[in-house]
C-alpha atoms as one frame of an Amber mdcrd trajectory, in Angstrom:
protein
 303.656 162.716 -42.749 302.506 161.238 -45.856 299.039 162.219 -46.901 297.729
 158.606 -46.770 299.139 157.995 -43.085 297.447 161.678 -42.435 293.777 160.428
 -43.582 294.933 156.709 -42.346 294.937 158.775 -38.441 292.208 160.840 -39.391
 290.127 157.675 -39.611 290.848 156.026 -36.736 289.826 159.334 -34.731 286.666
 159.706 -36.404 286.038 156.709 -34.507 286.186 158.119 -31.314 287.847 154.724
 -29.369 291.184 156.015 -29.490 290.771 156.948 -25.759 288.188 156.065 -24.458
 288.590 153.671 -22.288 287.996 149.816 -22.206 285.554 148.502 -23.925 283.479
 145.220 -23.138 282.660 144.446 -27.180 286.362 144.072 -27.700 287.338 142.053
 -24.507 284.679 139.478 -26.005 286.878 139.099 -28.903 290.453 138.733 -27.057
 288.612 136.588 -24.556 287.778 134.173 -27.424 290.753 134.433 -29.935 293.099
 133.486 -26.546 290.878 130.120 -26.241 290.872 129.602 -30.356 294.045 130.150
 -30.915 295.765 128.952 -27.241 297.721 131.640 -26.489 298.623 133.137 -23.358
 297.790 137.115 -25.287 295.468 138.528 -27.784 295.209 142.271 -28.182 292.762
 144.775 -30.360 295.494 147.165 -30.555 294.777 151.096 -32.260 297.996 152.578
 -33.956 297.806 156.489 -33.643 300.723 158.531 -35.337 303.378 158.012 -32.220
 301.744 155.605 -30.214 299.932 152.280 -30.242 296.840 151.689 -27.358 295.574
 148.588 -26.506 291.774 148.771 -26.626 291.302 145.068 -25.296 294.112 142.540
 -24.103 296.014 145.061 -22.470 293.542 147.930 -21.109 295.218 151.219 -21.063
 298.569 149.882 -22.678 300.478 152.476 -24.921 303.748 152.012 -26.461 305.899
 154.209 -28.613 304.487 153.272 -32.055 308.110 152.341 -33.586 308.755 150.101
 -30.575 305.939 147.583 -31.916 305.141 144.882 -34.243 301.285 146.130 -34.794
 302.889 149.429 -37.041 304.142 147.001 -39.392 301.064 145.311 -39.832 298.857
 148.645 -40.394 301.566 149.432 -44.011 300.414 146.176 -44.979 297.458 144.573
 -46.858 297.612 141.168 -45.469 298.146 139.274 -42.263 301.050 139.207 -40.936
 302.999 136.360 -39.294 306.013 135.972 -37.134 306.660 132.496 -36.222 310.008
 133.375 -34.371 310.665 137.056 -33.750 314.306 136.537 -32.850 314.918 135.394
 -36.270 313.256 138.344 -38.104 315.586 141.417 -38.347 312.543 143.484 -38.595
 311.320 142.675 -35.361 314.710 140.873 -33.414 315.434 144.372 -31.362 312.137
 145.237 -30.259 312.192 146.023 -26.189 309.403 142.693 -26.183 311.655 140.641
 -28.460 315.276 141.133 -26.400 313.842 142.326 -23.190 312.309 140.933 -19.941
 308.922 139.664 -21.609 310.642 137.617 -24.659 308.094 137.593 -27.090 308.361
 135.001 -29.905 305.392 134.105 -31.854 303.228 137.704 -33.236 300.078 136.828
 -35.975 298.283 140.324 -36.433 295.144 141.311 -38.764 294.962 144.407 -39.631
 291.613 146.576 -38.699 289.752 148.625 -41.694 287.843 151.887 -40.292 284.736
 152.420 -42.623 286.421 153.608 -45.540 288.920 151.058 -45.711 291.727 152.614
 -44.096 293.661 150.500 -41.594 293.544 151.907 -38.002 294.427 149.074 -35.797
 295.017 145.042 -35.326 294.109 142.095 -33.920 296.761 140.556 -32.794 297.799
 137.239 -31.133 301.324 136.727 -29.288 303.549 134.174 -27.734 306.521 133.967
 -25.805 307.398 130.619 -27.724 307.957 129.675 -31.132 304.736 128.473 -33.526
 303.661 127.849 -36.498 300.564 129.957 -38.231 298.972 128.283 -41.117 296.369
 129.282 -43.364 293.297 128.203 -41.833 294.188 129.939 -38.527 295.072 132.582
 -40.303 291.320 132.891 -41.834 289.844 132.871 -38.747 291.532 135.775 -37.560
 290.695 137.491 -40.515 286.812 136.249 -38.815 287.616 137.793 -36.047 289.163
 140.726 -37.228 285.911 141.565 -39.080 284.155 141.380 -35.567 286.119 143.770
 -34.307 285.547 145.759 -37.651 281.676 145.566 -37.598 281.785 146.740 -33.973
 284.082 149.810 -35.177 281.465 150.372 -37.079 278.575 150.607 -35.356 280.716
 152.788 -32.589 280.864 155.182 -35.786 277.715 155.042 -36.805 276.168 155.827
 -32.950 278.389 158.649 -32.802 277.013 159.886 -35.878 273.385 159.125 -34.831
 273.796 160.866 -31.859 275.109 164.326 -33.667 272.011 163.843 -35.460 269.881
 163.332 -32.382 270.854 166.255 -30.483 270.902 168.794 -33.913 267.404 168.197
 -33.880 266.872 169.619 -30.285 265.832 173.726 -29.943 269.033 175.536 -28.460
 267.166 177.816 -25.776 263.243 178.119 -24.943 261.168 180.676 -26.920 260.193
 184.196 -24.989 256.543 183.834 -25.196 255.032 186.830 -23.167 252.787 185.402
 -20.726 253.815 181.897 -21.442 256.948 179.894 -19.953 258.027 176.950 -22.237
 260.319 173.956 -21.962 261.465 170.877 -23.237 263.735 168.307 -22.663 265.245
 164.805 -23.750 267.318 162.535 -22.008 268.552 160.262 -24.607 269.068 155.982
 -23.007 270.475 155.268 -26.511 270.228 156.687 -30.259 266.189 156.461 -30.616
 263.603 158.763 -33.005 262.345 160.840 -30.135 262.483 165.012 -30.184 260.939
 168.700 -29.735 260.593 171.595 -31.413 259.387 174.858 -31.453 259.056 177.661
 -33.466 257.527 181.284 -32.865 255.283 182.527 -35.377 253.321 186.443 -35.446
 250.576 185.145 -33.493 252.209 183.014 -30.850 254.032 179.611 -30.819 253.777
 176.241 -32.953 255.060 173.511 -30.690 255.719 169.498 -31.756 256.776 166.451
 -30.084 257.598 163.539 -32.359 258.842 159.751 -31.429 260.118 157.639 -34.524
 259.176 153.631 -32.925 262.660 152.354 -33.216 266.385 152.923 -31.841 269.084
 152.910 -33.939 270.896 155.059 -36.444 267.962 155.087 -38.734 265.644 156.333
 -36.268 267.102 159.178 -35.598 267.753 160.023 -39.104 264.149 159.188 -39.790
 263.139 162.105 -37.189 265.619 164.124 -39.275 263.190 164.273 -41.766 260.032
 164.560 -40.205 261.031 167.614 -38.700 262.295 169.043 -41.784 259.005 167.990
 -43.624 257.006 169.361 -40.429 258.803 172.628 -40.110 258.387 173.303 -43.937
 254.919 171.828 -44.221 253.562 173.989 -40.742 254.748 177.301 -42.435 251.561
 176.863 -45.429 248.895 174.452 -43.326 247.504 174.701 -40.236 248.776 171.864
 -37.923 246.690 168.364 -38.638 247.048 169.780 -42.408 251.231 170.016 -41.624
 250.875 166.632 -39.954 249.026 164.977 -42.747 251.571 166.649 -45.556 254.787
 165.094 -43.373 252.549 161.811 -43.331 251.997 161.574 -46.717 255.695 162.478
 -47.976 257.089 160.152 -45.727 254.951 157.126 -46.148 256.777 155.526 -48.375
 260.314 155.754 -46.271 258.513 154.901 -43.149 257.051 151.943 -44.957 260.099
 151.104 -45.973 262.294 151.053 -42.672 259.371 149.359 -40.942 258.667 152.492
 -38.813 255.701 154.732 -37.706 255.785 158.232 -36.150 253.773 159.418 -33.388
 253.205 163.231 -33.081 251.556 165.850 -31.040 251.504 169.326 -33.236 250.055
 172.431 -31.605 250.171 176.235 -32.114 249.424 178.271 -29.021 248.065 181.633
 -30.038 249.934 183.880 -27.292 246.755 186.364 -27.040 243.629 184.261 -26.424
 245.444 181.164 -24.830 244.168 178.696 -27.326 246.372 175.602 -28.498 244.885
 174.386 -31.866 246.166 170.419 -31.987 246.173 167.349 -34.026 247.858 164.355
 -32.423 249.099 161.577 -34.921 248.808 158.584 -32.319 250.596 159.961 -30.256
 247.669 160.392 -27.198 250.598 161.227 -24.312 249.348 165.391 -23.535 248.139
 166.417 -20.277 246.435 170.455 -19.365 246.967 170.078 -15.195 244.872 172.819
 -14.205 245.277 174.775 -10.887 242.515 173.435  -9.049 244.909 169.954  -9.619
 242.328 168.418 -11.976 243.846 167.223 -15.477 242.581 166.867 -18.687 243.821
 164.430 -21.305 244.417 165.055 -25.099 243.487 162.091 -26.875 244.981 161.026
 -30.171 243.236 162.363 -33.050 244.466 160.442 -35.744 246.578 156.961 -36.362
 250.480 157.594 -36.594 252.849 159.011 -39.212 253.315 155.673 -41.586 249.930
 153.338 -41.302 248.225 155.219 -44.742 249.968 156.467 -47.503 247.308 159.427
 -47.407 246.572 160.165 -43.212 243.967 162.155 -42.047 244.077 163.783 -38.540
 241.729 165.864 -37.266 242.471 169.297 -35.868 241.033 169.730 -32.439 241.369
 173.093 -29.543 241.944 173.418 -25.993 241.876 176.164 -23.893 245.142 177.376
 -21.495 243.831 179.750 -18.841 245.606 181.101 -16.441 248.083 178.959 -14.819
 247.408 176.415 -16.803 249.918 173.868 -17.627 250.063 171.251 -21.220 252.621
 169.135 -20.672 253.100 165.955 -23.462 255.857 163.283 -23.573 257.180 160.236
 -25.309 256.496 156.587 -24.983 259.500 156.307 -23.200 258.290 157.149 -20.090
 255.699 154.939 -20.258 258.316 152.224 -20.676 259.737 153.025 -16.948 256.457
 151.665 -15.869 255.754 148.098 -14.886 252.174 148.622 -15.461 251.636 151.258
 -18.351 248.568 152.292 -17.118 250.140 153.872 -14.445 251.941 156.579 -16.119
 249.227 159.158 -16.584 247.842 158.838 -13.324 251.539 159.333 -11.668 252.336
 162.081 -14.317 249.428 163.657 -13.106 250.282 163.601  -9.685 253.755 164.791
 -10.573 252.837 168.061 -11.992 250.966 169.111  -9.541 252.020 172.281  -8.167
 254.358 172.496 -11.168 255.124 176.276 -10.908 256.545 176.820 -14.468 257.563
 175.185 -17.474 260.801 173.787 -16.719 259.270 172.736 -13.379 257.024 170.376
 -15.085 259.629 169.258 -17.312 261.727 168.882 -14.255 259.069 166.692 -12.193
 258.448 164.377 -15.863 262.578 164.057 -16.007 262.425 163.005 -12.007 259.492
 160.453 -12.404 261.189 158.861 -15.466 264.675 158.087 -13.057 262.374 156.745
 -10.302 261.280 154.190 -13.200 262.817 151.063 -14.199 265.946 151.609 -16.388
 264.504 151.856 -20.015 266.142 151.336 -23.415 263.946 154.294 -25.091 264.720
 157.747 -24.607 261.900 160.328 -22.373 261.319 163.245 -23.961 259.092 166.192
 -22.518 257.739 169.370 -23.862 256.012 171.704 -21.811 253.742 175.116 -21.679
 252.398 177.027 -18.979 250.475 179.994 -18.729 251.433 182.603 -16.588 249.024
 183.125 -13.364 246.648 185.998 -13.647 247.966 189.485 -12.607 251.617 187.960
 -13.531
């Protein structure tokens, strides 16, 4: 294999369509190039290195690669037109051209992969003879783009969502005489995560929400854990908060988005959590009598001042004690936000470890209405005295 046709398939796997099933983004497009263009079939077709699938037009369809028009269309940098198929020599013994479904007419636009490398077409075909002409032929180079820019995105989510999940701890800390845990549950690619980190005296512990979805978001909350981590290892934790705040203004300015954050370290031996929470104001200490306490925000969010200030506040974990704090996308599953705590509360009551409480959060969110932001929870308990 040539080492152009080697990237060429490397490219269109990258993209991670090749088999995954039907997809509605592309049926839009067939849907509308069969009304344009008035013709009975209109494929998004992906040519691997044997094979060609049809990702719209045709769900499911595969055909030995040789056995089709579309690998002609891939080797070449323009559209391609075949106003009678029986009359090409290229194309006159295909199994569609001499057999049972007598295919005529064949237009087909090649697809670019970021990159530029051509992965696929959009194709159009016939069973009788027509004529192709240079202003239909522009508008399925229109509609090829379409199908490009959704390729694209596809890409880009995948990558985003690599991103998202590298930013999430592989397993819990020990803590002696502490049970942590933490989870996300992504809806889309969004800004939210956790992280922890044990130091000599016990545990520093974050949870961060980017406000926005997207690719960017979740490269944003890239580097505001980076900053964090870097920043908490020579400042205590509103000092860490305030350094991320101030190195980052100028990219959160940019992209249009703020940063919420609660940032804690738990010192393992007297049970106190030193905090500073950057607008973030979504903490909870149940304690075992079922009363709860709320940690309010002590400063405004990561990208309002070029130069933030948070104060650093404490709280005390006794013995069964339980912090729990979450993102704002739990309070989305509400119909009334003002709900959330309240039923939080109620949820975690009883909560006989960590992952308990996270468990209970996780449950409340899926009784919730169906939300487009991800719910992320972070939790520490206190073992019960004489554990």
């Amino acid at each position: 294999m040539q080492a152009s046709e080697t990237e060429r398939v490397e490219a269109l796997h990258r993209l991670g369509v090749l088999d995954s099933g039907p997809d509605r983004r592309f049926d839009d497009v067939v849907r509308l190039a069969r009304r344009l263009f008035e013709v009975p079939t209109a494929l998004v077709t992906l040519v691997d290195r044997t094979r060609t699938v049809h990702k719209a037009g045709d769900p499911g369809g595969v055909l030995p690669r040789e056995q089709t028009f579309c690998s002609t269309t891939v080797a070449e940098d323009r559209t391609l037109v075949v106003p009678d198929a029986t009359l090409d020599p290229r194309f006159a013994g295909l199994p569609r051209v001499a057999g049972e479904e007598h295919v005529r007419f064949y237009a087909g636009q090649p697809l670019r992969a970021p990159g530029g490398h051509r992965v696929g077409v959009l194709c159009l075909v016939d069973v009788r003879p027509r004529e192709f002409g240079p202003e239909q032929q522009a508008l399925l180079r229109d509609l090829a783009h379409w199908v490009e820019a959704q390729m694209a995105v596809e890409l880009e989510l995948e990558r985003a969502a690599q991103i998202q999940a590298g930013l999430l701890p592989r397993e819990a800390p020990l803590v002696p005489g502490y049970g942590v845990a933490g989870a996300c549950v992504a809806a889309g690619i969004g800004g939210d995560f956790f992280d922890w980190s044990p130091t000599p005296a016990g545990l520093t512990l974050s949870i961060v929400d980017v406000l926005g979805t997207g690719p960017a978001a979740s490269i944003m909350a890239a580097s505001v854990r980076a900053v964090l981590r870097v920043a908490s290892r020579q400042a205590g934790v509103a000092g860490a908060l305030e350094e991320a705040g101030a190195v980052l203004h100028t990219d959160l300015h940019a992209t249009g988005f703020l940063a919420t954050s609660f940032h804690a370290h738990l010192d393992r031996a007297t049970g106190d959590v030193t905090y500073a929470d950057a607008g973030h104001g979504l903490t909870l200490v149940v304690h075992p009598d079922g009363t709860s306490t709320r940690l309010a925000a002590s400063g405004l969010p990561l990208g309002v001042l070029p130069t933030p200030v948070t104060a650093e506040r404490t709280v005390h974990l006794d013995p069964g004690d339980l912090l729990v704090t979450f993102s704002d996308g739990l309070v989305e599953r509400f119909t009334n936000s003002a709900d959330c705590l309240p039923a939080v509360h109620d949820a975690l009551r009883g909560a006989a470890s960590a992952q308990a409480a996270v468990d209970a959060v996780l449950a409340l969110a899926a009784q919730g209405r169906a939300g487009a932001a991800d719910v992320t929870v972070l939790a520490v308990r206190r073992d019960d005295a004489g554990v």
